[in-house]
N, C-alpha and C positions, 0 to 999 in steps of 0.2 A: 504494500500500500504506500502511494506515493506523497506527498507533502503539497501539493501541486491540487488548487482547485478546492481543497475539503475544509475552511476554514473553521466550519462553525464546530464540524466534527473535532478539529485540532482542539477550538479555545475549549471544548465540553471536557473533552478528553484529557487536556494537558495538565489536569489535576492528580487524574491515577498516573499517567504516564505510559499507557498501553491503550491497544485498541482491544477490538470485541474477543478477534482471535490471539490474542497473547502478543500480537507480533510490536515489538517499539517501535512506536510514531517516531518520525522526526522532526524536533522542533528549532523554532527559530530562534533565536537567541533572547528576543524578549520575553519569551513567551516557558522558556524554560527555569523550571523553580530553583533556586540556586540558596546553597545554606551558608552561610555567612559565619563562619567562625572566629572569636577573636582569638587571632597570635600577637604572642608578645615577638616584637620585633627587638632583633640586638643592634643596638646603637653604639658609636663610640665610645669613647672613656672622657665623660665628664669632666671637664674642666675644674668650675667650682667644685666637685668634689674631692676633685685630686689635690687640689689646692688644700682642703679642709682635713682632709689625711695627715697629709705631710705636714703641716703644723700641726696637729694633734701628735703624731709620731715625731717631730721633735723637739716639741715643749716636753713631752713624758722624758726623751732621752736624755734632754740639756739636763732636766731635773734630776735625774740619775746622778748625772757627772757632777753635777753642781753639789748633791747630797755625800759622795765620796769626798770629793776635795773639803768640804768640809769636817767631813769626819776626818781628812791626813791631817788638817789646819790645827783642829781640835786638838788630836795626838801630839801634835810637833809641839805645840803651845804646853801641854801639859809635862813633855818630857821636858822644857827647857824651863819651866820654874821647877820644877822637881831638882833640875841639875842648879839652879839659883840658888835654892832653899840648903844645897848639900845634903839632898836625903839619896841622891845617886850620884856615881861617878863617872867620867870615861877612862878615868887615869889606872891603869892594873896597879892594883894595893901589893908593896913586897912583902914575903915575908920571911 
């Protein structure tokens, strides 16, 4: 069955999508049901985001280094009143 000539039978039809004897109509492009799905489309790599990262990743690291050097500053300050006060020495004691 041809596509040619049988419209009213097409628009009746174009809902099951088959004619009487089993066989597929052919339809026109408007006239065929079409399912519309949403896909998620992959896009670049975000700019603002990557920006927002990378200060977040390294404000956390500075923070780090920052919190070391201060823990050496802390140490070095405390061994050097300890070596002020004479409660330690560097000098080997004879005996």
């Amino acid at each position: 069955m041809g596509c040619g000539g049988q419209l009213e039978l097409l628009l009746l039809l174009s809902q099951i999508g088959r004619d009487v004897r089993g066989e597929v109509l052919c339809f026109a492009k408007e006239q065929m049901a079409s399912h519309k799905i949403a896909h998620t489309t992959l896009k670049g790599p975000s700019v603002i985001k990557e920006i927002v990262i990378g200060l977040a990743l390294g404000l956390f690291a500075g923070g780090l280094w920052k919190m070391h050097h201060w823990n050496e500053q802390r140490r070095t300050r405390a061994f050097y009143d300890m070596l002020e006060k004479g409660e330690i020495s560097v000098v080997v004691e004879e005996e």
